[in-house]
N, C-alpha and C positions, 0 to 999 in steps of 0.2 A: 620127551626130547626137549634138550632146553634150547636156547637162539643161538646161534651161532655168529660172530661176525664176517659178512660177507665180505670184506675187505684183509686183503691179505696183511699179516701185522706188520709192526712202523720197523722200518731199517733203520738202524743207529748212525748216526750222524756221527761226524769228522770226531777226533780227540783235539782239534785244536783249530781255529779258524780266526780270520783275517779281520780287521775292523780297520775302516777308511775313514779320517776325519774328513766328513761332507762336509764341513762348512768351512773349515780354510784351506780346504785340498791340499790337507798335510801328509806326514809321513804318515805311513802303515804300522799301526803296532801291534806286535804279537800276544795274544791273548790266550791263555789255556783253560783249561776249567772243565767239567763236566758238560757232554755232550749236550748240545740241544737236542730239542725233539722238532722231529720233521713230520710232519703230518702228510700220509701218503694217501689222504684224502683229496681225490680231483674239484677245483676249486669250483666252488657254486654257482651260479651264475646269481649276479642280484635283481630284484627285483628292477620292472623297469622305473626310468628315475629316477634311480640313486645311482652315484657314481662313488667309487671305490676311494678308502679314504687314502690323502695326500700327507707324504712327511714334511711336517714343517721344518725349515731351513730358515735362519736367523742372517743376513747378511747387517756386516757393519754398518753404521752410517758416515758417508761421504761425507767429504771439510768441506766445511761451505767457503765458499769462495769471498775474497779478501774485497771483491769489488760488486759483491753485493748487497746494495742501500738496506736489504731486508737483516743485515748482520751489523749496519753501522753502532754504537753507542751516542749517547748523548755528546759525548765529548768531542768524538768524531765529527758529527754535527756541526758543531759549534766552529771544530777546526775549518770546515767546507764554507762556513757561512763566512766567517772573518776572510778565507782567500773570496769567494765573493764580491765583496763590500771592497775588499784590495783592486778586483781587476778593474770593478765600478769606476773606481775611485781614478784608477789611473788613464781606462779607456771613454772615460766622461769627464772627470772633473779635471784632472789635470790638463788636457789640452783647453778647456775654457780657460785655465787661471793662464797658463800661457800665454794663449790672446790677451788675458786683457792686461797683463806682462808689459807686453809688445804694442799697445797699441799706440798711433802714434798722429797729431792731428796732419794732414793735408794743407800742406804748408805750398800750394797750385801757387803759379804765375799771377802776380794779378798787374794791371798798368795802374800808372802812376801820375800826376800830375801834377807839378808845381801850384801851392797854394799860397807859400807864404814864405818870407824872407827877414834875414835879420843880416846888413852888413854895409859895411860902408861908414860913412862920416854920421850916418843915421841909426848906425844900430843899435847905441840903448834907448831912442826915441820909442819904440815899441815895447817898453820895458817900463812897469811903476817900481819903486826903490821902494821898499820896508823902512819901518825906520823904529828904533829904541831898541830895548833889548832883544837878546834872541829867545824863542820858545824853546830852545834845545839846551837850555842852562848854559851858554854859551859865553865866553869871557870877552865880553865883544859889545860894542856900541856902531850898530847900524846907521848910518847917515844917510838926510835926503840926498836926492840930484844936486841939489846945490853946493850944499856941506861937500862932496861927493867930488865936486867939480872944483874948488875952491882947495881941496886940498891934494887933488891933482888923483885921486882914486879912480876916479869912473876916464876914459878918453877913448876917443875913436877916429880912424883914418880911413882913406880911402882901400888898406889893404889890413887894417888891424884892429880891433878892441879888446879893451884892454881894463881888467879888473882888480884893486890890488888892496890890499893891506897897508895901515899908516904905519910908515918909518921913521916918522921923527918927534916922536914925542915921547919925552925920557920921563926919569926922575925929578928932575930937576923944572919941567914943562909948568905950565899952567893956563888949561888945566892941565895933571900929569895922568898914567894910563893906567889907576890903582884901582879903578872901577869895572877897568877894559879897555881895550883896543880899539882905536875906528877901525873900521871896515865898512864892505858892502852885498849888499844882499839883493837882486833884483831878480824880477818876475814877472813876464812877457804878461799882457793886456788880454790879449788871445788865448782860448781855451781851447783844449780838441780832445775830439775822443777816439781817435786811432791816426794812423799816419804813420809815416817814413819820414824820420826825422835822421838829415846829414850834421853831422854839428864838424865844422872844422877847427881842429885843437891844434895851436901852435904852442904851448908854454900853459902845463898845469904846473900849482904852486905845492911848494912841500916845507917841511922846515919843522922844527921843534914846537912843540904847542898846537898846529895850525892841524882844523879839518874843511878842506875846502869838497866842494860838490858842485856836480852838474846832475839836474834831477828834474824829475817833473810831478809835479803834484797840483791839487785843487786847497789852496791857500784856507780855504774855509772852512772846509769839509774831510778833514781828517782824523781818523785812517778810512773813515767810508769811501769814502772815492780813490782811496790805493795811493801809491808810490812807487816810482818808478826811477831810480838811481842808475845814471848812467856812467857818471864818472866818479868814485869818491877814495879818499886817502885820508891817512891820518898823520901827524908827524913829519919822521925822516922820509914815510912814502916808503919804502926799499921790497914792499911784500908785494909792489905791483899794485893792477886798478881793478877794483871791486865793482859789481855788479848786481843790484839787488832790489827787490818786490819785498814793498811789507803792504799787508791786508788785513783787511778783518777776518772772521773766523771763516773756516772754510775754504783755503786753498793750500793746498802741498804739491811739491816738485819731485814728492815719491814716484816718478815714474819714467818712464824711455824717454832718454835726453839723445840729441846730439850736437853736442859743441866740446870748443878744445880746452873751455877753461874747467877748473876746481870746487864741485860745491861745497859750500861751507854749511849749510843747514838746509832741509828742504821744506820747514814746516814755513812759510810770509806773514800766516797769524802775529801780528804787532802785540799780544799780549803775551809770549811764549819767547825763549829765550833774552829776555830785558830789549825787545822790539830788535832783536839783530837782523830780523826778515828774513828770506830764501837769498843768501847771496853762494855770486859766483866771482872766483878771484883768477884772473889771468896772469901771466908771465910776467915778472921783475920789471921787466924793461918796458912795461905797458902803461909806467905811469912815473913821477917824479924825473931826479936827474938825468939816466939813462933814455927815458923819453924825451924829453927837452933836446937833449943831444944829437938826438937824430931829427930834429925840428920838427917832431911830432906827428901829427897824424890825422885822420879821420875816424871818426863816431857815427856808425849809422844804426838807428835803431828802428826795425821794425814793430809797431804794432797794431794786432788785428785781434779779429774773435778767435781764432785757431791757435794764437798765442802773443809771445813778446819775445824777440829776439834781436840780440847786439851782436853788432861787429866792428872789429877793432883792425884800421889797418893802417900800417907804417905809412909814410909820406911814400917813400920810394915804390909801396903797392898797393894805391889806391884804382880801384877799378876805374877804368875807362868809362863807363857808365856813367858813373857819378860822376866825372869831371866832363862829362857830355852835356849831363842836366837831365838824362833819362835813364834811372837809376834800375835795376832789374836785380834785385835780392835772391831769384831762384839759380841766378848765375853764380852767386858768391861763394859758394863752397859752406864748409861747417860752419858754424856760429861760434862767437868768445862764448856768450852765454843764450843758454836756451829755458825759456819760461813755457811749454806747453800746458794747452786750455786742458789734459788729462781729468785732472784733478783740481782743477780753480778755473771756475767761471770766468773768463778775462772780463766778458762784456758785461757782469755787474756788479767787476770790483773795482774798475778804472773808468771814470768819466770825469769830463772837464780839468783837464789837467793842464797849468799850465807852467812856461818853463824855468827854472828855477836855476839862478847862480850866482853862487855865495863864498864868502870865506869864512869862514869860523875859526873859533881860538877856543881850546882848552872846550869845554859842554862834556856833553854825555859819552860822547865817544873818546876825542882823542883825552877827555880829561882820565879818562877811567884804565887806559893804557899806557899813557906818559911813562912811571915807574917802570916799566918794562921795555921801553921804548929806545933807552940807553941815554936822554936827554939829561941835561945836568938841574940840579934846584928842584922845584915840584912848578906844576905847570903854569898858576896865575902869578906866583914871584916872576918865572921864568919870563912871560910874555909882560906884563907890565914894565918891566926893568931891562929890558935887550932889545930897543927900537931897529938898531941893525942887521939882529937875526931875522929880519922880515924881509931881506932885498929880494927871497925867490918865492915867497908869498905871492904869488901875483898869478890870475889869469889871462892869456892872450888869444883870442879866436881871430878867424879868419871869418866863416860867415855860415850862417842857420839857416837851413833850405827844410823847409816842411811841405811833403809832398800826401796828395791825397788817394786815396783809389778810386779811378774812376770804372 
């Protein structure tokens, strides 16, 4: 007898059957072909411990997301570092550079008190005369007091003094004026190192050739010990009154001003721009004929450690203040010109300064402008040969109050 199989034989399976794509649970497609075989053998059980095998199934891989640091590139990088280094720059550095933009000194109240006077029948008595040439190449012969007095230059009253240019000496003179001009040049006794100084100006001089100033300097020690230019013009005068610091190295006006005049330069270093200093130019009418016209005015110039600051006001608005004799600067309003300690040490580029008032002809300034100036001839013909065109050459003050902080 041979073995028989105890299992009944295999049933034929379908003629045609279904196939599902599992992995992108796609459409169904129809497939034909020769029947599978079905095994009608009941399944085994396995061993224990083993578990029945798994179909493997392939899923794609997810985009990885555009904001995560683990996908960034170098480039990327680079791009996140520079905005960075940008917000740094704008939430750190730029508000500092604004401060220091902005900053500005503390220009406080402070009192005041009469030290010193220049006026009356006495007031070139406090004053030594220069005398010979000028150190500014200047076309001009400086006379003592005497000389001074004797040709009727220097005088003073009970309500005026009075400084002026020689009118009468021609061509024809002897001696004649082919060397220079007389004139006068004085410069207060008295030296100071800060103060509120009122100067009362009735008659600044202007004219073809002439550069006249009111200034303050240390006669000896220049440019160490600074300059301080409170009135000056050149010529016809027509541009108005300039206002100007020249120093040694180390001070500029690069920074937060507040006044109503014009700066012309802001570096004072006297070796940069041919010494034109940090000036400041005011309105037309703040100096020669126009000024004269309305009988002038007041000059008050502040200086302290915090800075140097001028004011310039018509007769008809001079504060009460000052014609009190108890002067208060933080009431004045804006300043013609403003010299803040920002960027230049005040207190150790101005000391011992004392007060300086001149007339000069033709030198470094008005000579170097003349040409442009609209005047006729060139400027030492000019001044040597025209005694006449010198009648508004002339200084006339009322009276110099220099006040201290107490």
């Amino acid at each position: 007898m041979g073995w028989e199989n105890s299992y009944p034989p295999p049933k034929a399976g379908p003629t045609s059957f279904q196939v599902r794509d599992t992995y992108n649970d796609g459409p169904v497609e129809m497939v034909s072909g020769p029947p599978p075989y079905y095994s009608t053998e009941p399944e085994r059980p396995l061993p224990r411990g083993h578990n029945p095998p798994m179909a493997y199934q392939y899923e794609q891989p997810k985009p990885v997301s555009r904001w995560n640091p683990r996908s960034w590139r170098k480039r990327t990088w680079a791009i996140i570092a520079a905005i960075l280094v940008v917000i740094i720059i704008i939430v750190v550095v730029v508000p500092v550079e604004v401060a220091k933009a902005n900053r500005y000194p503390d220009y406080s109240r402070l009192n005041y008190t009469l030290s010193d006077e220049y006026t009356g029948a006495t007031f070139f008595d406090k004053f030594d005369y220069f005398e010979g040439y000028d150190p500014a190449q200047g076309f001009v012969h400086y006379v003592p007091r005497e000389r001074a007095a004797q040709l009727n230059l220097t005088y003073a009253t009970t309500d005026s003094a009075v400084l002026k240019v020689d009118t009468t000496v021609g061509p024809g003179s002897n001696p004649d004026a082919s060397t220079g001009r007389f004139s006068v040049r004085v410069q207060s006794q008295a030296q100071y190192d800060s103060g509120l100084f009122i100067f009362d100006v009735k008659h600044t001089p202007f004219g073809c050739g002439t550069w006249p100033a009111l200034w303050l300097v240390d006669p000896n020690n220049w440019p160490e010990n600074g300059e301080i230019d409170v009135m000056e013009a050149v010529n016809q005068a027509t541009d108005g009154n300039q206002m100007t610091l020249h120093t040694t190295d180390d001070c500029t006006m690069s920074a937060k001003r507040i006044m109503s005049g014009s700066s012309l330069n802001t570096d004072c270093y006297n070796a940069t721009n041919d010494n034109a200093g940090c000036g400041v130019r005011s309105a037309a009418d703040t100096y020669g004929s126009a000024y004269n016209d309305a009988s002038g005015g007041v000059m008050a110039m502040e200086w302290r450690d915090e800075g140097i600051r001028v004011w310039q006001f018509g007769r008809t608005g001079i504060p009460s203040d000052i014609t009190a004799r108890n002067p208060d600067p933080s009431t004045w309003g804006e300043a013609s010109a403003d010299f803040p300690n920002t960027k230049c040490d005040i207190g150790s580029h101005f000391r011992n300064q004392s007060i300086i008032v001149n007339i000069d002809l033709c030198g470094q300034y008005a000579g170097s402008v003349y040409a442009q100036s609209g005047c006729p001839s060139n400027c030492t013909d000019y001044v040597a040969n025209n005694p006449s065109a010198f009648t508004n050459a002339f200084w006339e003050f009322g009276a110099f109050q220099v006040y201290s902080a107490s």
